[in-house]
Every structure is written in C-alpha cells, then in structure tokens.
C-alpha positions as CSV (number, residue, x, y, z in Angstrom):
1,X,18.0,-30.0,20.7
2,X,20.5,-31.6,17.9
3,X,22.5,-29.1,15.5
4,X,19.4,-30.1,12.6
5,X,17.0,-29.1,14.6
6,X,18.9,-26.0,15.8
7,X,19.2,-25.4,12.1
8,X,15.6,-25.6,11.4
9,X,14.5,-23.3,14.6
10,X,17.0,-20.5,12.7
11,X,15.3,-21.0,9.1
12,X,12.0,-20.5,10.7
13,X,13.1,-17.4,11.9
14,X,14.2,-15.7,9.0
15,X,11.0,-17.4,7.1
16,X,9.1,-15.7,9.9
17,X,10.5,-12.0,9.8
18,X,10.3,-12.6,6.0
19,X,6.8,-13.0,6.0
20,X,6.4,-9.8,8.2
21,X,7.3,-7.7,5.7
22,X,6.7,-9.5,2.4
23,X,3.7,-8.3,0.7
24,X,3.8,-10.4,-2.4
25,X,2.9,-14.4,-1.9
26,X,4.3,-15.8,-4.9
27,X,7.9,-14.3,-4.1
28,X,7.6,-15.1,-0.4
29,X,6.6,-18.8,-2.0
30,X,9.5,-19.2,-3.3
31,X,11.8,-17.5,-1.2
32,X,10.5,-20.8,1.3
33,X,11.7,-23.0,-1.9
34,X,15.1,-21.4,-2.3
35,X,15.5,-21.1,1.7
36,X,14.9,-24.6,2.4
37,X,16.7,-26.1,-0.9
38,X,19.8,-23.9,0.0
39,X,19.7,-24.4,3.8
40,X,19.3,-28.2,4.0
41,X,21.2,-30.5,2.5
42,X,19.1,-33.5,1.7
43,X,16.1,-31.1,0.2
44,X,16.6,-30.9,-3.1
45,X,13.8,-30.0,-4.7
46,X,11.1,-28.0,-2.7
47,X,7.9,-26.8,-4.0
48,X,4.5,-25.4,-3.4
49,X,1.2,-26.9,-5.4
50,X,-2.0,-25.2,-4.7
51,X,-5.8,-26.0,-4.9
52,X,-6.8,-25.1,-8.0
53,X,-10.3,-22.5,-7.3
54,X,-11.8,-23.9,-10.8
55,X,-11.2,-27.7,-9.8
56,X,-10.8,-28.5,-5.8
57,X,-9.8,-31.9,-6.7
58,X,-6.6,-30.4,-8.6
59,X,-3.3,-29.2,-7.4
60,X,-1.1,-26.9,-9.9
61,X,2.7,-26.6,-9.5
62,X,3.1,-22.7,-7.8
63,X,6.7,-21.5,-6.7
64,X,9.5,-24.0,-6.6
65,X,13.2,-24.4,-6.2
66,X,15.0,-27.0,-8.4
67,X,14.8,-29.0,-12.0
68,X,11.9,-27.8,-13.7
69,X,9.3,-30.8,-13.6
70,X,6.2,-32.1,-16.3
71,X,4.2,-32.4,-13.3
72,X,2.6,-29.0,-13.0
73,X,-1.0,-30.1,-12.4
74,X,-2.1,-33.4,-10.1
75,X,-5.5,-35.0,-9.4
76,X,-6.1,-35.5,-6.1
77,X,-5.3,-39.0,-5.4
78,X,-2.5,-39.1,-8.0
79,X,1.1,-39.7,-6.8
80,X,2.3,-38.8,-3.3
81,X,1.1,-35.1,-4.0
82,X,-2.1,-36.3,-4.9
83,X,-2.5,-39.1,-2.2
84,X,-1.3,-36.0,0.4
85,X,-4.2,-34.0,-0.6
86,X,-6.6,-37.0,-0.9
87,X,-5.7,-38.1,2.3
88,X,-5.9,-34.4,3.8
89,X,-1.9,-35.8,6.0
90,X,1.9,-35.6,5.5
91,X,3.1,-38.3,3.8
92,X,6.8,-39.2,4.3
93,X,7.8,-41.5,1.7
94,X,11.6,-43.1,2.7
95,X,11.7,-45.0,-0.9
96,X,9.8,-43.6,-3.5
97,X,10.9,-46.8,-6.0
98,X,8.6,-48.9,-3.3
99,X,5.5,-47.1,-4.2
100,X,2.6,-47.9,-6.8
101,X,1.2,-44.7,-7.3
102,X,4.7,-42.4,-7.3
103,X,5.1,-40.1,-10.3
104,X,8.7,-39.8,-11.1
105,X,9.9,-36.4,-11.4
106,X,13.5,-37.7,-12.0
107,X,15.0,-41.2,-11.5
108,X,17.4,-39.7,-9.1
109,X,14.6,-38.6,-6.2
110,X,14.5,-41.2,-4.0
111,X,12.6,-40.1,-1.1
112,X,9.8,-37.2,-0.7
113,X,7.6,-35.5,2.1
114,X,4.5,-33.7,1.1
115,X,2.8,-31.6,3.9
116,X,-0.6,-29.8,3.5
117,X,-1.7,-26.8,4.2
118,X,-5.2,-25.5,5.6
119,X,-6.5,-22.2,6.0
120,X,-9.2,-23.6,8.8
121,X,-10.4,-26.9,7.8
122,X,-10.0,-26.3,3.9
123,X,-7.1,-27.9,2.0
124,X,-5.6,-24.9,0.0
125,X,-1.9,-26.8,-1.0
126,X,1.2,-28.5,0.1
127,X,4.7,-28.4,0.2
128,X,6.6,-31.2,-1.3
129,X,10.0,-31.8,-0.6
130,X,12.3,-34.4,-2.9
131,X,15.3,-35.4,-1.7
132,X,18.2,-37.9,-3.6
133,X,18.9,-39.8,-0.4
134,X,16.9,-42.6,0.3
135,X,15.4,-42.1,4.0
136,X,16.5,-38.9,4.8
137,X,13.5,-37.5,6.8
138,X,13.9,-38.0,10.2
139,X,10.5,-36.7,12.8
140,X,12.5,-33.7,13.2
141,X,11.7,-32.7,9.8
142,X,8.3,-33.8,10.2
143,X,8.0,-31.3,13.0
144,X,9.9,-28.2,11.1
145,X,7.7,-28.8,8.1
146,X,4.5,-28.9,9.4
147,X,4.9,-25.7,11.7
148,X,6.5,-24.3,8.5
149,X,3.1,-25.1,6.3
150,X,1.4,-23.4,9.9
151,X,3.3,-20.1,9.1
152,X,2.4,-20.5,5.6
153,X,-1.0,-20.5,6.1
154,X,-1.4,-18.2,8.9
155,X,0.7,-15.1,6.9
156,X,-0.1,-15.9,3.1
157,X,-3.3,-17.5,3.1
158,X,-5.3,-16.0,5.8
C-alpha cells in the first residue's frame, strides 16, 4: 500500500466510527465534505447531490465543503453530475475544459469525479469531487471513493 492509499484506509475509519454514532444525515453529510476537503490535498470541493423524491430525474445540491456554487439543482444527463446519474457509473473526468457537456462551477476546477450512490439498485445521489489539478485522480481514489459512497449508503440511507 502507498502512503495515499494508507491515507484513505485512516479517513475511512474515522468516516466509519463517525457514522456509528451520528444520528443526524445532513451533519454526517457534511462532516464527509469537510473530512475529505481537509484530508486530501487535491479535493477541493466535495459535495453530496441527492435524488430529488418529487422529480427522480433531478439531483439537488445537499451538504458540501467549499465555494458556494449556482448549481444547486441538475437534470439527469446535464454536466458530469448529471451524465453520472444518467449513466447510473463514476465518472472521472482528468480535464474538465475537454468536455461538451461540463458545467463550470469555477474556471479554476480542472478535473472532477462523481460517484453514485445506491440503496439496492435505486440511484439515490453522488458525491462529486472538484479538484484544481488537472489529472489528479489516480484508481486509488477510484477505489476509496466508491467504498466511501458504500458506507454512505449502507449507514445513512438504508
């Protein structure tokens, strides 16, 4: 194991014995956010969006860590967020300036990874991660995220 992946194996730790005792979602939410934005160097701006129960095919913005954004609802299909949920995969997007359908939340994010999350087969939201490198997300973060979005699921959403 490299010293990032280390690193990630400790964060889901404390994530984890968080969760154990945490009774409220939206706080535990966003103490993921500020965990992972703090923690990690290249994340730097982590959110959750959620399917909206009125509208399956929308995603509103629910706890986050970083510059407030105007993107606070997305149709599925719209953006990486949108094409994530569409899609129903992770998306990691190196180059964010090399896609069509990217909706800027700031000219200085240059690379993003959006994970969903499922209680059974049903979408219910995603994490998205920005990040002001370009290529920064290696398959180890591929990995830590999606067992992350697991946890998620399996202690909030369950």
């Amino acid at each position: 194991m490299n010293e990032m992946e280390l690193k990630f194996e400790q964060i889901l730790g404390d994530i984890i014995r968080f969760l154990q005792t945490s009774k409220d979602r939206d706080s535990a939410l966003f103490y993921i956010c500020d965990t992972l934005k703090r923690e990690i160097d290249h994340y730097d701006w982590v959110g959750f969006y959620l399917v909206d129960d009125s509208d399956k095919r929308m995603l509103y913005l629910g706890p986050y860590a970083g510059a407030a954004t105007e993107h606070v609802r997305i149709p599925f299909g719209k953006g990486i967020c949108g094409q994530a949920a569409e899609k129903r995969r992770t998306l990691v997007i190196q180059d964010v300036s090399a896609e069509g359908n990217y909706l800027s939340c700031s000219p200085i994010v240059k690379s993003e990874i959006v994970v969903p999350i499922f209680r059974g087969d049903e979408l219910i939201g995603e994490l998205d991660i920005d990040s002001h490198k370009l290529s920064p997300f290696t398959a180890a973060d591929n990995r830590f995220t999606v067992k992350l979005c697991q946890l998620v699921a399996e202690h909030l959403f369950s």
